[in-house]
N, CA, C and O atoms as CSV, one atom per row, in Angstrom:
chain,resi,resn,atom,element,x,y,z
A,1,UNK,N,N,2.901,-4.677,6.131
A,1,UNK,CA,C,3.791,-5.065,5.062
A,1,UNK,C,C,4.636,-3.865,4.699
A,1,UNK,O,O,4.146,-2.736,4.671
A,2,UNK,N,N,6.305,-4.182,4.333
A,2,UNK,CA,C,6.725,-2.947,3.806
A,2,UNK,C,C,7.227,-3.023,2.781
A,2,UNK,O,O,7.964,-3.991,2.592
A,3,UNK,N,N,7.058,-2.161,1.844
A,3,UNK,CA,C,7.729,-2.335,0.582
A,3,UNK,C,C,8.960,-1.397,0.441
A,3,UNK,O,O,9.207,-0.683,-0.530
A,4,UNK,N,N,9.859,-1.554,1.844
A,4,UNK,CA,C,11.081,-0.487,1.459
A,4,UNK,C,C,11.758,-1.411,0.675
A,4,UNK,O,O,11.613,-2.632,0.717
A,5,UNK,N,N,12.831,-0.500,-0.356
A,5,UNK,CA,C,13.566,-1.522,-0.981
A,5,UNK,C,C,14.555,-1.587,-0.052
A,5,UNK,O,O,15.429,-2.111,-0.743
A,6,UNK,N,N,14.997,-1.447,0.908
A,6,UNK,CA,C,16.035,-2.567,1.881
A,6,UNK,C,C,15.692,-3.175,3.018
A,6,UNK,O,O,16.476,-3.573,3.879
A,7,UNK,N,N,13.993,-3.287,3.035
A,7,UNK,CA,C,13.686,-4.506,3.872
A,7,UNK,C,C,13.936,-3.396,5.258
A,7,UNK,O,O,13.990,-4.118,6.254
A,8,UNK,N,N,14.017,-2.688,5.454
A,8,UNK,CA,C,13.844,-1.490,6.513
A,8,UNK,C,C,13.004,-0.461,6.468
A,8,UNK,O,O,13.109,0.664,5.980
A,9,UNK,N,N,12.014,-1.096,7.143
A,9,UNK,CA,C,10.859,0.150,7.102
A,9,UNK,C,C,11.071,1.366,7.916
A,9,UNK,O,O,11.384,1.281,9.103
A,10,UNK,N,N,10.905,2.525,7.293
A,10,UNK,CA,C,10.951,4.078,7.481
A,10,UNK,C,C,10.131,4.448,8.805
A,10,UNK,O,O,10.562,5.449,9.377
A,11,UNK,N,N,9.104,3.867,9.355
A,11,UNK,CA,C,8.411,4.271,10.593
A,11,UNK,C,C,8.062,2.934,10.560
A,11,UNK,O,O,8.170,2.104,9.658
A,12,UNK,N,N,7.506,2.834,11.993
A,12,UNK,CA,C,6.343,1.466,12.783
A,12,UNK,C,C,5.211,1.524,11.931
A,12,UNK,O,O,4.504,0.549,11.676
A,13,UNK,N,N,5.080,2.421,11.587
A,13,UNK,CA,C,3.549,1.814,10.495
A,13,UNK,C,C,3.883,1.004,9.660
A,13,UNK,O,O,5.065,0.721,9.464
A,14,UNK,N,N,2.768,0.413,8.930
A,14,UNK,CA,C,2.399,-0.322,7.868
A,14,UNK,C,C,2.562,0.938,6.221
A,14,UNK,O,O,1.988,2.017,6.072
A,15,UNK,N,N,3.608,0.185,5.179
A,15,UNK,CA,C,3.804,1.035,4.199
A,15,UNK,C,C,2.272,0.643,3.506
A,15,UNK,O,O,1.656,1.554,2.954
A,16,UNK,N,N,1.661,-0.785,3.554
A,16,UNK,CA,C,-0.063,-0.663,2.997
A,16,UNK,C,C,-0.669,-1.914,3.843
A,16,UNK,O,O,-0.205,-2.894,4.425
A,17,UNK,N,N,-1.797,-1.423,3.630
A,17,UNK,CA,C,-3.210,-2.343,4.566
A,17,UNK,C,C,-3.956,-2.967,3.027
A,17,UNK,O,O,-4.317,-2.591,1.911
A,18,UNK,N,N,-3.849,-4.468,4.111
A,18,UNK,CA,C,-4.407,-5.770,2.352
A,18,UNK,C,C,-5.919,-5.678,3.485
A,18,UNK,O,O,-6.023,-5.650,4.711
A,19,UNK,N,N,-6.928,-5.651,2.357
A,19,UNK,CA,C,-7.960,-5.848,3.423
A,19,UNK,C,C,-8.838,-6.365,2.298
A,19,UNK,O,O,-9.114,-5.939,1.177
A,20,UNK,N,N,-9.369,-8.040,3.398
A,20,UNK,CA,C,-10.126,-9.042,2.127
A,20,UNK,C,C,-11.658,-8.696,2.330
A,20,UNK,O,O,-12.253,-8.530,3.395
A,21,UNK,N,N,-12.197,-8.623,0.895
A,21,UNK,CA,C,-13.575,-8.046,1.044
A,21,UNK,C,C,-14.035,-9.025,0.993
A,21,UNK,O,O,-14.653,-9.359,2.004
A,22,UNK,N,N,-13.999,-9.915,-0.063
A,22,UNK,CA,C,-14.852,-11.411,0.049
A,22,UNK,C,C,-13.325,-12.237,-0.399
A,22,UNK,O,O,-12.186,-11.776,-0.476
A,23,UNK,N,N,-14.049,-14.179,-0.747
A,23,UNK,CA,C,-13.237,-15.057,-1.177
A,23,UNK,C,C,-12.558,-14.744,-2.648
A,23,UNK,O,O,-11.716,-15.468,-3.179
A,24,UNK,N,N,-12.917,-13.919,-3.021
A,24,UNK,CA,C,-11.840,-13.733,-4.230
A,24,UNK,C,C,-11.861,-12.060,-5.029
A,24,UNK,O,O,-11.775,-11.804,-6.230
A,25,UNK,N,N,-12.023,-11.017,-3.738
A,25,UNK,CA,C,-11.266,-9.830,-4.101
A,25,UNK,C,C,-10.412,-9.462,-2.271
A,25,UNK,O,O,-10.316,-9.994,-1.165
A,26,UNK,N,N,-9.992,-8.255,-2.979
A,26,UNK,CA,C,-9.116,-7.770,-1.435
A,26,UNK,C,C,-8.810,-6.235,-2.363
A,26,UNK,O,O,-9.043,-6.037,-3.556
A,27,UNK,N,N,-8.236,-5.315,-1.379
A,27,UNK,CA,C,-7.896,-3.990,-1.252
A,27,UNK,C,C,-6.486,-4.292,-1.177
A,27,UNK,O,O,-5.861,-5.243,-0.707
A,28,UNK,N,N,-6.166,-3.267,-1.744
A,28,UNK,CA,C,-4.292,-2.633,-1.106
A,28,UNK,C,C,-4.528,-1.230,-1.094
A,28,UNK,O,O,-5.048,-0.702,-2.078
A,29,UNK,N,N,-4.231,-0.618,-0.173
A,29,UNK,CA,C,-4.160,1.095,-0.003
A,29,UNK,C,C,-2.576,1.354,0.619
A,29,UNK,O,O,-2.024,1.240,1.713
A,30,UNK,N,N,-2.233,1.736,-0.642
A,30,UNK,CA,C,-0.658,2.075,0.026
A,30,UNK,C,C,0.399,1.647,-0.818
A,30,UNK,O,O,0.100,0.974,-1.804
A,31,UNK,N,N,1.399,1.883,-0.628
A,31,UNK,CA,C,2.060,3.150,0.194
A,31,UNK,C,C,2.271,3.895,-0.514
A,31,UNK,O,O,2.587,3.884,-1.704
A,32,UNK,N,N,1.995,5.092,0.658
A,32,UNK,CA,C,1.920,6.804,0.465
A,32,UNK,C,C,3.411,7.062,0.080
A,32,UNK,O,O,4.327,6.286,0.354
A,33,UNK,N,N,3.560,8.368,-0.661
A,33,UNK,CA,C,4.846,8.741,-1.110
A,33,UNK,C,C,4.513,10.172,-0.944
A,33,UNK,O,O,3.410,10.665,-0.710
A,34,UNK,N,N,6.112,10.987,-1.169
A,34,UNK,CA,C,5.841,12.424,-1.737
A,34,UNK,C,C,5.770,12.503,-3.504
A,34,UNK,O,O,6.141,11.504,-4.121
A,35,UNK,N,N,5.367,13.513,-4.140
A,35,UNK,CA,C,5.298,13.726,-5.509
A,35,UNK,C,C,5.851,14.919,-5.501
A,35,UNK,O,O,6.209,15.438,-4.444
A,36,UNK,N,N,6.010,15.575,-6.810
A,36,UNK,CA,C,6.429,16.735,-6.666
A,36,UNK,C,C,6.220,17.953,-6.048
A,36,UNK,O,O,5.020,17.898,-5.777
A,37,UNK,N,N,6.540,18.782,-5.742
A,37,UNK,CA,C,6.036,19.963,-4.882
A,37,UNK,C,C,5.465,19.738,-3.568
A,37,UNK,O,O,4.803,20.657,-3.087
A,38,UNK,N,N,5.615,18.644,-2.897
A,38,UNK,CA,C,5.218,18.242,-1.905
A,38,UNK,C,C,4.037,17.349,-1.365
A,38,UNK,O,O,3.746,16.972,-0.230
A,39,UNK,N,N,3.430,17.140,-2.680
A,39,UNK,CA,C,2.159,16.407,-2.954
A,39,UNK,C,C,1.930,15.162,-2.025
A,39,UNK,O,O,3.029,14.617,-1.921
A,40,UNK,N,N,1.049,14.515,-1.351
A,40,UNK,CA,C,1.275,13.233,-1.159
A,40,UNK,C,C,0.166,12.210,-1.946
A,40,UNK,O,O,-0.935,12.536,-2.392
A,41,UNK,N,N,0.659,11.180,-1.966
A,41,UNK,CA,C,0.021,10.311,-3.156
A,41,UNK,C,C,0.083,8.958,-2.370
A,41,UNK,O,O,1.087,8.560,-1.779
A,42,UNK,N,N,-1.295,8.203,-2.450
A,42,UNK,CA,C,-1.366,7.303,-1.762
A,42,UNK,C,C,-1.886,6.467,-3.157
A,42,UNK,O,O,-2.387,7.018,-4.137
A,43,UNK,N,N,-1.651,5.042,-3.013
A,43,UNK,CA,C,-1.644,4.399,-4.303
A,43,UNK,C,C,-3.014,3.231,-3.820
A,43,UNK,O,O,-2.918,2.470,-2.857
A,44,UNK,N,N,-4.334,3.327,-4.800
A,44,UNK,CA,C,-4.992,1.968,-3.960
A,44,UNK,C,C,-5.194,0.978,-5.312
A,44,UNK,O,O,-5.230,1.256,-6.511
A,45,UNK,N,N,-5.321,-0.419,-4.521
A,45,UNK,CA,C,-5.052,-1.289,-5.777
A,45,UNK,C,C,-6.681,-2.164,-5.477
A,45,UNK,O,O,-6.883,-2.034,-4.270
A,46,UNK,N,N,-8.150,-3.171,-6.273
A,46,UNK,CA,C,-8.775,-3.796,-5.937
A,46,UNK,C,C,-7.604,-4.911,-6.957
A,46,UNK,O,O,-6.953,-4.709,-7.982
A,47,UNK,N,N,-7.795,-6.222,-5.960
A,47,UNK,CA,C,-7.226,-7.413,-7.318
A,47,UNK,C,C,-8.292,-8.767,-6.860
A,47,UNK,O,O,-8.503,-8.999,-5.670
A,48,UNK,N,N,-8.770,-9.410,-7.711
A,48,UNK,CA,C,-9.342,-10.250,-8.166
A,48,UNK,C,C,-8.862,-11.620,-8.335
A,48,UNK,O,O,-7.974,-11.732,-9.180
A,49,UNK,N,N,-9.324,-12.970,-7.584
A,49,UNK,CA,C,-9.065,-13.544,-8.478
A,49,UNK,C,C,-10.169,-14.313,-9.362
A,49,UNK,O,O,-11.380,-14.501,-9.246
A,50,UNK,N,N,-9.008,-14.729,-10.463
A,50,UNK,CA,C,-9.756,-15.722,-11.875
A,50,UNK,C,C,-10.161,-16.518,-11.656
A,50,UNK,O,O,-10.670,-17.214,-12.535
């Protein structure tokens, strides 16, 4: 999946990996960025459902 904002992804990779743990959670890990000073920062999300 990419989340460039013009629908043109920056490399062949994947900007994040959805990965389902059971029937009603999943992972998002991603996407990595720079931060200041050169930092890199990878963003992870668990979501649930109700």
């Amino acid at each position: 999946m990419s989340f460039s904002k013009d629908g043109k992804p920056e490399s062949s990779e994947p900007d994040a990996i959805f990965t389902r743990k059971s029937d009603s959670e999943y992972t998002i890990d991603g996407p990595s960025f720079e931060m200041a000073r050169g930092v890199r920062v990878t963003e992870h999300h668990v979501c649930r459902k109700m």
